[in-house]
TIMI-2910 file (N, C-alpha, C, CB; in pm, 1 decimal, decimal comma, always signed):
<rs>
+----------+----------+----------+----------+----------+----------+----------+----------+----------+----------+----------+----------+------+
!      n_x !      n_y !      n_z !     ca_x !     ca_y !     ca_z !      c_x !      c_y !      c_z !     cb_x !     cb_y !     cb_z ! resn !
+----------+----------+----------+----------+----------+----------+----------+----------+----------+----------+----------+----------+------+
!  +1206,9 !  +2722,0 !   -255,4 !  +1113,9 !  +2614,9 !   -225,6 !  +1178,8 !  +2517,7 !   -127,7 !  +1070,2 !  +2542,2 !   -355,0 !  Unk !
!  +1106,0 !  +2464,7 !    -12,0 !  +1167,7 !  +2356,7 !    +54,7 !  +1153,2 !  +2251,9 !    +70,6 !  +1179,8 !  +2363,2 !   +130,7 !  Unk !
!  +1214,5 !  +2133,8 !    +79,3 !  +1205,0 !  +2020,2 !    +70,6 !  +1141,3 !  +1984,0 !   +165,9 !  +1299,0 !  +1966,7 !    +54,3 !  Unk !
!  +1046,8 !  +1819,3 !   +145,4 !  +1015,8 !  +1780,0 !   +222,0 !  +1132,9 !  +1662,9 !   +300,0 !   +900,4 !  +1754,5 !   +175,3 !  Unk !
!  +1108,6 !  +1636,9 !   +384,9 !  +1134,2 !  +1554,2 !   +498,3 !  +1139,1 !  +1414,2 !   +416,5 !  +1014,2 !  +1567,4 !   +625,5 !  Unk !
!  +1190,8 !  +1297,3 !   +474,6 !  +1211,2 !  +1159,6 !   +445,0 !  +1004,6 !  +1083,8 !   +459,3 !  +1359,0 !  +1088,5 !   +595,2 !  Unk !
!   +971,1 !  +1042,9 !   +404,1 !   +875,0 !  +1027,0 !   +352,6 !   +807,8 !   +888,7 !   +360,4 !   +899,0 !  +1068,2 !   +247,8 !  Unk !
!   +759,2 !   +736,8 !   +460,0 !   +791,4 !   +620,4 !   +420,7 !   +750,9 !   +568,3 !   +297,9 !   +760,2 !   +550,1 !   +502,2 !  Unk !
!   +768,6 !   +470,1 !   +266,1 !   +757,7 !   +413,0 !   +134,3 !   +684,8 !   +253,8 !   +200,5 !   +935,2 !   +406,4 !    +37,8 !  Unk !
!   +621,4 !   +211,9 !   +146,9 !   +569,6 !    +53,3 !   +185,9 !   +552,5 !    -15,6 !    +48,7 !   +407,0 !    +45,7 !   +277,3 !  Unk !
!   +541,3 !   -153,5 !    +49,1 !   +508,6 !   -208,4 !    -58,4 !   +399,3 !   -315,5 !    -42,1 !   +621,4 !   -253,3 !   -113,6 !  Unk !
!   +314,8 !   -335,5 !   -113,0 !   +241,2 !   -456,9 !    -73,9 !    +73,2 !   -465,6 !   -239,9 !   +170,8 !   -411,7 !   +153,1 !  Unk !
!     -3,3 !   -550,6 !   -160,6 !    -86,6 !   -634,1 !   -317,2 !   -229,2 !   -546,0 !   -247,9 !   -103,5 !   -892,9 !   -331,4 !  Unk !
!   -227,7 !   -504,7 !   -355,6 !   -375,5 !   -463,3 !   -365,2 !   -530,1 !   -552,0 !   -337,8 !   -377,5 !   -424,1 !   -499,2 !  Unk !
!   -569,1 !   -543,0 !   -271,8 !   -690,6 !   -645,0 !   -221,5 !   -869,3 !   -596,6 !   -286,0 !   -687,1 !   -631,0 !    -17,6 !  Unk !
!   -835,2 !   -473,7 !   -300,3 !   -967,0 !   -390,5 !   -325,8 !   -941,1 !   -285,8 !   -431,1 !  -1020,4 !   -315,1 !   -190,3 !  Unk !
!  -1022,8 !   -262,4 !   -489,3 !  -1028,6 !   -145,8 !   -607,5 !  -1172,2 !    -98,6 !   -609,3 !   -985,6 !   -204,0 !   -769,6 !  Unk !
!  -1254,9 !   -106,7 !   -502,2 !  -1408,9 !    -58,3 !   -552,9 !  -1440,6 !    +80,7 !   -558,9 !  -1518,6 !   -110,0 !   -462,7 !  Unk !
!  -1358,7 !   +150,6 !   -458,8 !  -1379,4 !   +258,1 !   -452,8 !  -1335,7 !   +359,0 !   -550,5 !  -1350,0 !   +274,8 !   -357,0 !  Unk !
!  -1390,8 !   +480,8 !   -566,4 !  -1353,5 !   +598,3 !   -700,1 !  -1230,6 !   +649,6 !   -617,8 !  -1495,1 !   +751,0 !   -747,3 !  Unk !
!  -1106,9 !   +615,8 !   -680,9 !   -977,7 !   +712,3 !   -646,3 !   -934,2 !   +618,9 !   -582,7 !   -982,4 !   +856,7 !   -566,2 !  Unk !
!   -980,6 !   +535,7 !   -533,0 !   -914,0 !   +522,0 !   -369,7 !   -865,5 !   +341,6 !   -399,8 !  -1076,4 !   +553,9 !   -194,6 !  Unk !
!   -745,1 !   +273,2 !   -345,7 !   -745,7 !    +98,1 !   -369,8 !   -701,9 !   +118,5 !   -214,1 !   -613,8 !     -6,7 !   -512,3 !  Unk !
!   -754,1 !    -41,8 !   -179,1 !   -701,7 !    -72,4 !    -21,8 !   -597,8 !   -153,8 !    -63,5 !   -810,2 !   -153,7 !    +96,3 !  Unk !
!   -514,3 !   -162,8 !     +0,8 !   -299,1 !   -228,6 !    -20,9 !   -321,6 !   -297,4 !   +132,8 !    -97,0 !    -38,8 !    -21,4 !  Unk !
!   -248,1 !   -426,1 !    +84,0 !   -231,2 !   -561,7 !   +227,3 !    -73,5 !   -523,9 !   +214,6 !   -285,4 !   -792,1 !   +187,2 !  Unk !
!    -34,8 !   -461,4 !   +278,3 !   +105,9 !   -541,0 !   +334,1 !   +165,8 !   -593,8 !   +460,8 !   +195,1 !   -473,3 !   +312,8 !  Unk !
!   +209,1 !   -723,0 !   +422,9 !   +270,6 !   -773,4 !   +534,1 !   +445,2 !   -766,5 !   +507,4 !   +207,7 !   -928,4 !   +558,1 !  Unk !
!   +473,4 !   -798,0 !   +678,3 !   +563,9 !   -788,7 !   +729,3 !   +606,9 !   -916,3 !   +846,5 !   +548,0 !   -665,4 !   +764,5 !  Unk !
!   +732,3 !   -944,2 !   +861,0 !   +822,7 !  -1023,3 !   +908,5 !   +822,3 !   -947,9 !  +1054,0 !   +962,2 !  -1032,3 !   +817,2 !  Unk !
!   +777,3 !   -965,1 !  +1187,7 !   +870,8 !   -934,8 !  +1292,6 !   +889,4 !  -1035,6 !  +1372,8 !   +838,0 !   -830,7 !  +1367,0 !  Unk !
!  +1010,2 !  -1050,1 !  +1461,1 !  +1067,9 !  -1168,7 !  +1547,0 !   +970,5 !  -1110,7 !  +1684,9 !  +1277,7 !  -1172,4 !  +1569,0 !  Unk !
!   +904,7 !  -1195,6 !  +1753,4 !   +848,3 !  -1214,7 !  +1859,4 !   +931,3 !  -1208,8 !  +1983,8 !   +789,0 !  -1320,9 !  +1845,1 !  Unk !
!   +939,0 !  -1087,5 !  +2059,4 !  +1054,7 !  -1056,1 !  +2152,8 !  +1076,0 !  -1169,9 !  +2262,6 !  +1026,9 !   -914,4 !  +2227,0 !  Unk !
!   +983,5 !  -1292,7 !  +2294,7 !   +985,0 !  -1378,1 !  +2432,4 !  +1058,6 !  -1467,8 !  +2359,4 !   +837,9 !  -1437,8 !  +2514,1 !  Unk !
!   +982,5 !  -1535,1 !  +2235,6 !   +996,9 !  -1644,1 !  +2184,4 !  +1102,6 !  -1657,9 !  +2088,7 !   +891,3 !  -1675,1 !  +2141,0 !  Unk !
!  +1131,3 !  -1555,3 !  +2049,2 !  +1238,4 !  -1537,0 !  +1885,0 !  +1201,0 !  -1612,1 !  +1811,1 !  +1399,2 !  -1568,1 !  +1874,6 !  Unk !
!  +1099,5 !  -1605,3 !  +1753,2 !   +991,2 !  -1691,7 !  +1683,0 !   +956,2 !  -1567,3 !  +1551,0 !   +831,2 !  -1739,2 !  +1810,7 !  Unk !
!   +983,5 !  -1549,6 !  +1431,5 !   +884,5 !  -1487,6 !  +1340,2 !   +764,5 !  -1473,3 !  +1306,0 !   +898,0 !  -1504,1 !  +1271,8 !  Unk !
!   +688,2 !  -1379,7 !  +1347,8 !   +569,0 !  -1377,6 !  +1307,6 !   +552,3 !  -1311,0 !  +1162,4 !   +496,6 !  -1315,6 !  +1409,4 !  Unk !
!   +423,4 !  -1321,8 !  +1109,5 !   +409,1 !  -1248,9 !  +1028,7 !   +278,8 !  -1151,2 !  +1003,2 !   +436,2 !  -1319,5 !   +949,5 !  Unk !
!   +297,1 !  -1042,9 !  +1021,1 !   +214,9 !   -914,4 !  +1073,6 !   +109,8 !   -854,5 !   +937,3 !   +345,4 !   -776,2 !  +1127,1 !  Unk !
!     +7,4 !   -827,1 !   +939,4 !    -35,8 !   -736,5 !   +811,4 !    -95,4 !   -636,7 !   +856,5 !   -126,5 !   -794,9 !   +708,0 !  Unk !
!   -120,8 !   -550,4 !   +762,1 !   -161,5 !   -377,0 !   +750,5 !   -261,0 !   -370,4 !   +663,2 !    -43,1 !   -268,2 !   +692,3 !  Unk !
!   -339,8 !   -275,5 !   +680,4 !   -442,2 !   -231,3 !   +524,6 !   -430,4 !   -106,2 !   +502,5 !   -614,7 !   -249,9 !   +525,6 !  Unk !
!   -378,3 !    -29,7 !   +458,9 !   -365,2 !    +88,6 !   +440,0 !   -461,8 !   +125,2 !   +268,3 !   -191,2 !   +112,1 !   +452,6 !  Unk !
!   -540,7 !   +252,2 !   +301,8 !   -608,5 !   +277,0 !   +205,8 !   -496,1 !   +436,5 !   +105,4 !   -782,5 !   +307,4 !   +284,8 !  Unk !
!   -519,5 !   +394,6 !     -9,4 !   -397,2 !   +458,3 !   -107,4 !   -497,1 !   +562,4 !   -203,0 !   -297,7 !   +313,0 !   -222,6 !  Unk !
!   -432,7 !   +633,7 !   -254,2 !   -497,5 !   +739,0 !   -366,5 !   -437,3 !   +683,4 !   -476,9 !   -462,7 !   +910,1 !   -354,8 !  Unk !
!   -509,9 !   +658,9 !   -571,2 !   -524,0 !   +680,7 !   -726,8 !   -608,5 !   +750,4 !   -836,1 !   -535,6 !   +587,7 !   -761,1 !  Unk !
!   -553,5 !   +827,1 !   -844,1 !   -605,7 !   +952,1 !   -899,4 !   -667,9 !   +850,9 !  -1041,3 !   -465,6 !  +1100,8 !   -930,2 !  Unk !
!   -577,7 !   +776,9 !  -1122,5 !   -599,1 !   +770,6 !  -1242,1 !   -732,3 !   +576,0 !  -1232,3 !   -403,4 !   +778,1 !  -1334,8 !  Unk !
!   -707,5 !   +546,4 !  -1149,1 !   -779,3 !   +424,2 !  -1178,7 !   -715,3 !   +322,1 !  -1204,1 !   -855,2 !   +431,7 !  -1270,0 !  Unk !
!   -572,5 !   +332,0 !  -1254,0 !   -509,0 !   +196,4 !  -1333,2 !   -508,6 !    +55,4 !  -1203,8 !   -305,7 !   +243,7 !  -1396,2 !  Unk !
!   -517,1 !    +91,1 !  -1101,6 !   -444,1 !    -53,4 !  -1001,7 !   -591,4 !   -138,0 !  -1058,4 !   -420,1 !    -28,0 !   -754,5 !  Unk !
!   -570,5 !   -296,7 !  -1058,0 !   -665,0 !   -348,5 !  -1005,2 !   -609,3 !   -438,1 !   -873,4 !   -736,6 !   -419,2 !  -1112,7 !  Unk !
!   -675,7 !   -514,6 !   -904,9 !   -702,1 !   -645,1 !   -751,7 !   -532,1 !   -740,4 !   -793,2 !   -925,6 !   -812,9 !   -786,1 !  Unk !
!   -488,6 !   -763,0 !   -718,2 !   -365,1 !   -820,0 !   -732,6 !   -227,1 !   -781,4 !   -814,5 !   -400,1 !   -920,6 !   -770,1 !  Unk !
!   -246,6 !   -666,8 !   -763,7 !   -110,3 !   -608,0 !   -857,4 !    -43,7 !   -538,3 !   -739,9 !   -147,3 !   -482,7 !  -1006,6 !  Unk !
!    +99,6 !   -554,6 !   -717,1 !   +192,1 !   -551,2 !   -612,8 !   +239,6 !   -409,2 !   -722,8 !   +307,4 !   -714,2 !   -569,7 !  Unk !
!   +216,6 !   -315,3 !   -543,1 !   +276,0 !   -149,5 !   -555,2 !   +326,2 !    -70,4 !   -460,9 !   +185,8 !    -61,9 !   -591,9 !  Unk !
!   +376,3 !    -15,0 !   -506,4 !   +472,3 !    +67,9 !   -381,9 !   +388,4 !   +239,9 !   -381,7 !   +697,0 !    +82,9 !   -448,1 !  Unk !
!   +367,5 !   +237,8 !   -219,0 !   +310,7 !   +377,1 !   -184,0 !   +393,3 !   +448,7 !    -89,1 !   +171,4 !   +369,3 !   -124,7 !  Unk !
!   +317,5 !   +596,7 !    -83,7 !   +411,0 !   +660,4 !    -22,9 !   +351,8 !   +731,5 !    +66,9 !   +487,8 !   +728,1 !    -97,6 !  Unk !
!   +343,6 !   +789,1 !   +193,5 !   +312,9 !   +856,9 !   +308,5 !   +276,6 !  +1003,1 !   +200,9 !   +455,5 !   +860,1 !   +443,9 !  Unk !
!   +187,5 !  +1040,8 !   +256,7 !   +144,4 !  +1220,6 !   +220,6 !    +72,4 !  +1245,4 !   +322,0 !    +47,4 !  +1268,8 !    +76,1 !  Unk !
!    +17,3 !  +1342,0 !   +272,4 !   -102,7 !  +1467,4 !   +364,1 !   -214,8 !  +1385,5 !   +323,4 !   -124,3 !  +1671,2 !   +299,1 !  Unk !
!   -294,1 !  +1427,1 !   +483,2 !   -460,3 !  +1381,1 !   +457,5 !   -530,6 !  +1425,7 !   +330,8 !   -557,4 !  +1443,0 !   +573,3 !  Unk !
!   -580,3 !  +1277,3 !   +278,1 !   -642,7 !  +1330,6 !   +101,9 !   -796,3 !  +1300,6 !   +179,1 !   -588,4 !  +1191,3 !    -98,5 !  Unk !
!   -847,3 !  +1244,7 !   +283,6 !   -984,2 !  +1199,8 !   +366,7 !   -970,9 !  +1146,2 !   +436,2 !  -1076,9 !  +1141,3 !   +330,0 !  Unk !
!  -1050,3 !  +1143,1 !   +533,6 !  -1074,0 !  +1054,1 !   +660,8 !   -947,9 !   +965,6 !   +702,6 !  -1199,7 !   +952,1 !   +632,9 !  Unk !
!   -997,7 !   +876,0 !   +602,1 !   -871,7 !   +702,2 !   +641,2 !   -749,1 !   +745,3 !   +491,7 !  -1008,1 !   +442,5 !   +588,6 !  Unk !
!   -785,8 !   +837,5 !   +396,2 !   -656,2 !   +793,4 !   +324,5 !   -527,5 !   +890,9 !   +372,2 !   -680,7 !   +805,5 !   +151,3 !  Unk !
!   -398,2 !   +799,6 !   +403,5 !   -269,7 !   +906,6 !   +418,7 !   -192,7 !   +882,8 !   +326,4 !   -182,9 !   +904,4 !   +543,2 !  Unk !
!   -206,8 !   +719,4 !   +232,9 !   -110,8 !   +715,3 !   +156,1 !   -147,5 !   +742,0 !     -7,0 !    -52,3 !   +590,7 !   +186,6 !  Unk !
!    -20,2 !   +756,3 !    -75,5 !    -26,7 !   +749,2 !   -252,9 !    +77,3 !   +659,2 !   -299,3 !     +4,6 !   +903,0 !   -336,2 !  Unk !
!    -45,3 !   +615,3 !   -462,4 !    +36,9 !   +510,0 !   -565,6 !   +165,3 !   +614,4 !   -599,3 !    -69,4 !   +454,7 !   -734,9 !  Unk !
!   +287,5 !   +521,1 !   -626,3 !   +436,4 !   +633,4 !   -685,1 !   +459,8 !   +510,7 !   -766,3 !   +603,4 !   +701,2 !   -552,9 !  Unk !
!   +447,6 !   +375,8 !   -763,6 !   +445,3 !   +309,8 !   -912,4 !   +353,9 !   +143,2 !   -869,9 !   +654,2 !   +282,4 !   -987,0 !  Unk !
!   +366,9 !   +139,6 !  -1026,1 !   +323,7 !    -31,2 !  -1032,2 !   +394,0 !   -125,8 !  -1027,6 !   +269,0 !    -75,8 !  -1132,0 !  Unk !
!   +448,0 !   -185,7 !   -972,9 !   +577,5 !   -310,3 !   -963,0 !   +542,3 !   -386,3 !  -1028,2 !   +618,4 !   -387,1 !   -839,1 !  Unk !
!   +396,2 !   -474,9 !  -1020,8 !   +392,2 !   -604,0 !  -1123,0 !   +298,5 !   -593,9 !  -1120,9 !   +436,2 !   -738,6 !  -1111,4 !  Unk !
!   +202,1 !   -624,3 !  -1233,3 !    +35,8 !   -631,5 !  -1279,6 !    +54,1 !   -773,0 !  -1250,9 !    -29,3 !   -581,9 !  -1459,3 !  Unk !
!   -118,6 !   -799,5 !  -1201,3 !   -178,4 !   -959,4 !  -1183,5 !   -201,0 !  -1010,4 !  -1328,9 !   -340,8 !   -969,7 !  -1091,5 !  Unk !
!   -212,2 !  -1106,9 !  -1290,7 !   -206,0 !  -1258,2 !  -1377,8 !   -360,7 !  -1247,4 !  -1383,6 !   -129,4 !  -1428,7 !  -1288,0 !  Unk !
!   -434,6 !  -1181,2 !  -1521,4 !   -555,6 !  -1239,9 !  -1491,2 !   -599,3 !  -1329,1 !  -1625,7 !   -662,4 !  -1122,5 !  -1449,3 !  Unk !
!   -654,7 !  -1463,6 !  -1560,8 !   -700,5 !  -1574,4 !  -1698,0 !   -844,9 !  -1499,0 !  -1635,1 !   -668,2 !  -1810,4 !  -1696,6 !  Unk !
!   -925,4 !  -1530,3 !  -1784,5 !  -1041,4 !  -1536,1 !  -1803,8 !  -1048,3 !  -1544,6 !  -1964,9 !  -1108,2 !  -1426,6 !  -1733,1 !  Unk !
+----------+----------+----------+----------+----------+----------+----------+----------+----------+----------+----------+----------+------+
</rs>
């Protein structure tokens, strides 16, 4: 059997859960502005697979690069870092 290749990993907060399988993930990022050397701060939306349902809305997770699961999804959940704070 052969291994796969180095794989990225991202981390970031879940913004959406409506969809069946599927949560949309915000992560941002830090880059220095090449004129100014000024930090900006950059965001992404990357749409993730969850097979099982558990993410909701504000829970910070780490995904991982795979094979096309549809259209817009490339990435998957590999864990839960911290569940949201929910009062009600």
């Amino acid at each position: 059997m052969t291994e796969r290749g180095l794989r990225k990993t991202l981390t970031g907060t879940i913004v959406s859960n409506k969809m069946q399988k599927t949560v949309l993930v915000l992560v941002e990022r830090l880059t220095r502005h090449k004129a100014y050397d000024k930090f900006i701060r950059t965001r992404s939306k990357y749409m993730a697979h969850d097979p099982q349902g558990k993410c909701q809305i504000g829970d910070t997770v780490r995904i991982i690069e795979s094979r096309p699961i549809s259209k817009r999804k490339r990435w998957q959940i590999i864990e839960i870092l911290a569940k949201a704070d929910i009062e009600g």
